[in-house]
C-alpha positions as a Markdown table, in Angstrom:
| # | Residue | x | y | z |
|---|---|---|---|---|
| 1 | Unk | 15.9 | 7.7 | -9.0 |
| 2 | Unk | 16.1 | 11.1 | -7.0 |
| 3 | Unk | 20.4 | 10.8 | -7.1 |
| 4 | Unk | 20.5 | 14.3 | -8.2 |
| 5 | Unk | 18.1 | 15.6 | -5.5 |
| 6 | Unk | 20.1 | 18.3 | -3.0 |
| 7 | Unk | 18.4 | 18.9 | 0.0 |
| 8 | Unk | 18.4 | 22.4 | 1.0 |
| 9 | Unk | 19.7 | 21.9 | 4.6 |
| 10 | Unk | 22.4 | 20.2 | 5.2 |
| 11 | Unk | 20.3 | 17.5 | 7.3 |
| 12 | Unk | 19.0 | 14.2 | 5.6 |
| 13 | Unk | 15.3 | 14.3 | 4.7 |
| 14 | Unk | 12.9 | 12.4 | 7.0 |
| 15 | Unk | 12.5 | 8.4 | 5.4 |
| 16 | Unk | 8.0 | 9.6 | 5.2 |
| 17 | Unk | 9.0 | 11.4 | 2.3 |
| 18 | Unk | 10.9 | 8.7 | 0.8 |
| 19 | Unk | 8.1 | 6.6 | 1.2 |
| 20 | Unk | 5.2 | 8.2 | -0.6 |
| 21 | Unk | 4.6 | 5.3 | -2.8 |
| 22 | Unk | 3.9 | 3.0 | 0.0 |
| 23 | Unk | 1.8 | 5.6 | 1.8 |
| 24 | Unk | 0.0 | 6.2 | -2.0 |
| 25 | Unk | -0.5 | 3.0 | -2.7 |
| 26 | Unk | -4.6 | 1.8 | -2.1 |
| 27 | Unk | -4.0 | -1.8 | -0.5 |
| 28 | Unk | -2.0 | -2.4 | 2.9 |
| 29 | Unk | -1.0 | -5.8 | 1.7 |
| 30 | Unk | 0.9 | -3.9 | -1.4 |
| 31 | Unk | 2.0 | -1.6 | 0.9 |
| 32 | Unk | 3.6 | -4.5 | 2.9 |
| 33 | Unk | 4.9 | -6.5 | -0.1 |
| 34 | Unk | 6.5 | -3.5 | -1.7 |
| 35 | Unk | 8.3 | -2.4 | 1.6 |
| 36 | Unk | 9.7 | -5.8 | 1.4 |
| 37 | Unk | 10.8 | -6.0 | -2.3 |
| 38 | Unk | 14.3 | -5.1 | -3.1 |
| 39 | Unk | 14.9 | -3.5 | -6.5 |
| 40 | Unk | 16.1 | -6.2 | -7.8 |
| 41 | Unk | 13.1 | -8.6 | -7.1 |
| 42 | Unk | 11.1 | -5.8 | -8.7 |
| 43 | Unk | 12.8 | -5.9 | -11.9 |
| 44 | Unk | 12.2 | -10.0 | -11.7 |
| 45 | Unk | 8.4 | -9.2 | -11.3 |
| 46 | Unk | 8.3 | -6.5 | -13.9 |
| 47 | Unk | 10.2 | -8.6 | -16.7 |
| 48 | Unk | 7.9 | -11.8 | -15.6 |
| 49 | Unk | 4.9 | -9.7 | -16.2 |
| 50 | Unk | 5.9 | -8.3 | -19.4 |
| 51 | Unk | 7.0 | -11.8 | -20.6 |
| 52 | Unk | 3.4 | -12.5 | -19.7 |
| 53 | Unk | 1.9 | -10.0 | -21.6 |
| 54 | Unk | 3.9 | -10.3 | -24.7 |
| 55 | Unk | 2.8 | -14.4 | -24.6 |
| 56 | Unk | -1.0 | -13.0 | -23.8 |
| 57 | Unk | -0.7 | -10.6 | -27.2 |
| 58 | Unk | 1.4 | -13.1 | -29.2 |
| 59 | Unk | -2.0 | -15.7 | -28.3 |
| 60 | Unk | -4.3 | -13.1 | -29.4 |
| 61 | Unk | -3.0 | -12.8 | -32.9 |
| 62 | Unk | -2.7 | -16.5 | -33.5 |
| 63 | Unk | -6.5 | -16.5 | -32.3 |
| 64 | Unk | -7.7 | -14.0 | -34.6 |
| 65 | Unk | -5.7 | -15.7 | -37.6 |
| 66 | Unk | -7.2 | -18.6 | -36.9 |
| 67 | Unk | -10.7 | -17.0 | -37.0 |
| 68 | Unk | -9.9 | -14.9 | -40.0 |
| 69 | Unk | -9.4 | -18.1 | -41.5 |
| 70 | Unk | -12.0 | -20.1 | -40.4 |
| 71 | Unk | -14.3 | -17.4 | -41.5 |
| 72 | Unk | -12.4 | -17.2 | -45.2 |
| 73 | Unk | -12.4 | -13.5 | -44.6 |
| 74 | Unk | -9.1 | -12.6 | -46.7 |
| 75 | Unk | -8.8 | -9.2 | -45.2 |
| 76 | Unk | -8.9 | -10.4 | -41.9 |
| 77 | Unk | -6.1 | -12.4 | -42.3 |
| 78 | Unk | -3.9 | -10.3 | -44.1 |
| 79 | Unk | -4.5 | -7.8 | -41.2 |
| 80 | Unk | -3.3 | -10.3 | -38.7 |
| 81 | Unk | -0.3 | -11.1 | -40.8 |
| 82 | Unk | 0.4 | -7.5 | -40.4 |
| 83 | Unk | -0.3 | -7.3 | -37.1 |
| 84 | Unk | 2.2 | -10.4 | -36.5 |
| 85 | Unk | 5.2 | -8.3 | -38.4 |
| 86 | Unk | 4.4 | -5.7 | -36.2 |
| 87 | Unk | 4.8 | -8.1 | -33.3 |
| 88 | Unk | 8.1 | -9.3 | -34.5 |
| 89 | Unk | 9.7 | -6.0 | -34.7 |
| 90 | Unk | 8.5 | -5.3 | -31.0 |
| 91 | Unk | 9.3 | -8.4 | -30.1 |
| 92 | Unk | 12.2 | -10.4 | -32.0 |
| 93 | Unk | 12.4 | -13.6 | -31.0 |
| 94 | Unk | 13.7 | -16.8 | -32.3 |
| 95 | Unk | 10.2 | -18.2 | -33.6 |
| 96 | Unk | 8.7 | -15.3 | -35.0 |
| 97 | Unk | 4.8 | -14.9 | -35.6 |
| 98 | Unk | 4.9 | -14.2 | -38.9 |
| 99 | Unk | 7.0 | -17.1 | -40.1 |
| 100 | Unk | 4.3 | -19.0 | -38.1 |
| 101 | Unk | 1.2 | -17.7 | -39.8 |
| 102 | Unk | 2.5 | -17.6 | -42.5 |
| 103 | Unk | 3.4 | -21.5 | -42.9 |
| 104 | Unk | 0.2 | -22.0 | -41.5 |
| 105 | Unk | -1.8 | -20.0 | -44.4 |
| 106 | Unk | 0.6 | -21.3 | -46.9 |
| 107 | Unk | 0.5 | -25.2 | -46.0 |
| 108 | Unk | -3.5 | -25.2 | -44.4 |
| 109 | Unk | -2.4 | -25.6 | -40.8 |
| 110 | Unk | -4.1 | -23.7 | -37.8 |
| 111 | Unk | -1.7 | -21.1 | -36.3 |
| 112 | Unk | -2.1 | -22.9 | -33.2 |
| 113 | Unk | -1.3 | -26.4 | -33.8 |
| 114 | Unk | 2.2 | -27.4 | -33.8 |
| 115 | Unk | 3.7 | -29.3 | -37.2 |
């Protein structure tokens, strides 16, 4: 992250300040586990936790289709439709939401029920 940092003495710096985050960081026991992560297992952990949250948002919409639907309120509906194009741009994939709704409002099924 730092590559470009020159120190101003020719001496290395001292590893505390290379180690701020660990020494910021509010619980020992994340303190511990990040000293032992390697980058690469951190990327793993980020990419597993954004696949999460992506899953998390994609179930939200699918919920609040269903309700708009369930309710017959129209607008509702057409708002989650756009909410699930939205979604697909962030997040192409190769079963996007919208396709999905959209089947589901044209043919009567719930978003969340499989055909």
């Amino acid at each position: 992250m730092n590559s470009t940092f020159t120190p101003l003495s020719s001496s290395p710096a001292p590893l505390s300040l290379l180690s701020d985050g660990d020494a910021a960081t509010v619980f020992s026991f994340t303190a511990a586990r990040r000293s032992r992560m390697s980058v690469a297992e951190a990327e793993v952990e980020a990419a597993y936790v954004e696949a999460r949250q992506v899953a998390e948002r994609r179930t939200e919409l699918e919920v609040a289709f269903d309700r708009a639907r369930a309710e017959g309120d129209e607008f509702a509906e057409m708002r989650a439709l756009q909410a699930a194009k939205d979604f697909d741009l962030a997040h192409p994939s190769r079963d996007p939401l919208f396709e999905q709704l959209h089947a589901a409002q044209m043919y009567g099924q719930p978003a969340g029920v499989a055909a």
